[in-house]
N, C-alpha and C positions, 0 to 999 in steps of 0.2 A: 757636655758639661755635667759634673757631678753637682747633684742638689746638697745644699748646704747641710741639711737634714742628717743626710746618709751620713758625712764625716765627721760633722759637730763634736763628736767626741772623742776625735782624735786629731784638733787642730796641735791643742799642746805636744803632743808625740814631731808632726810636721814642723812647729817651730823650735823643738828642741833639736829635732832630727840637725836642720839647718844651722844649730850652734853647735856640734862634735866638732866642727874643724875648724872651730874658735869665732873670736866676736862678729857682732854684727850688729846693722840696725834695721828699724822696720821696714823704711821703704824696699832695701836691697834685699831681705828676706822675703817681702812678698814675690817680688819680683823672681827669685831663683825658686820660689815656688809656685809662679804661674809658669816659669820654662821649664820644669825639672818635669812637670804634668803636661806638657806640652797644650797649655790653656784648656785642660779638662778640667783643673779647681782652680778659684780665685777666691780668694781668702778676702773678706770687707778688711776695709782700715777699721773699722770698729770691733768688730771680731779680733783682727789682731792685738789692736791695742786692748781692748779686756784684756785678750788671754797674756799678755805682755804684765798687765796689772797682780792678775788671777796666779800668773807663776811667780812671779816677783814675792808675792807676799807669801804664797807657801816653801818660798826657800829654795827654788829652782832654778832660778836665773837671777843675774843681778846689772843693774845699770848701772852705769856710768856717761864721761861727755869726755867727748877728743873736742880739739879745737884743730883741726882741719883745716881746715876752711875759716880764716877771720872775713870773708866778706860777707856769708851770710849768715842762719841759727846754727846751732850748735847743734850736732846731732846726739840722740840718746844710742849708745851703744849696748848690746845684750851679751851677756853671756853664760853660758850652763856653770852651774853649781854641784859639788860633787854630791849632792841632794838630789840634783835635777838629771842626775844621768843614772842612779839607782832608779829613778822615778820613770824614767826612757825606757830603760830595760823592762821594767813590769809591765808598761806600757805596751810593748811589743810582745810579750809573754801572753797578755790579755788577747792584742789581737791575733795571734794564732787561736788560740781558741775560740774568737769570733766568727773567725773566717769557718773552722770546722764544724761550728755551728748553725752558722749559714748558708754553708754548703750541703749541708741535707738536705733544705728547699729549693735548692736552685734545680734546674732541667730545664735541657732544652726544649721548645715547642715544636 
């Protein structure tokens, strides 16, 4: 399991990632985010939902509500803003040069 620490700054990249091939909502995005990692990350419902907040108001994602389902809540659906996918891009741009920077330290013992 990845500690929260290590990726913290790269949860928005992972939920945006999950909205390129269009809408979604929390629970199901968590969910194809603990399979897609094959249970090495699990994202908190609190973490997602800030960072749900967090992109929402810098113009990256935008909700909305299907009615699906009239027997139970209504679900909040997400999805990328052509803001939020310039924003993906740098995102991924940054983490190559993390990795190449982190990879100086790294060796095997």
């Amino acid at each position: 399991m990845i500690s929260s620490d290590v990726i913290r700054g790269y949860n928005d990249t992972l939920i945006l990632y999950m909205l390129l091939e269009g809408e979604s909502y929390g629970y199901e995005i968590s969910k194809n985010i603990r399979q897609l990692t094959e249970e090495k990350y699990v994202m908190k419902e609190t973490t997602l939902y800030s960072a749900f907040t967090r992109l929402e108001k810098n113009g990256y994602i935008e909700s909305f509500y299907l009615d699906e389902n009239s027997l139970g809540k209504r679900r909040t659906y997400y999805r990328i803003t052509p803001p939020g996918l310039d924003y993906y891009r740098e995102k991924c741009e940054e983490w190559k040069v993390t990795q190449e920077v982190v990879n100086l330290f790294i060796r095997e013992l």
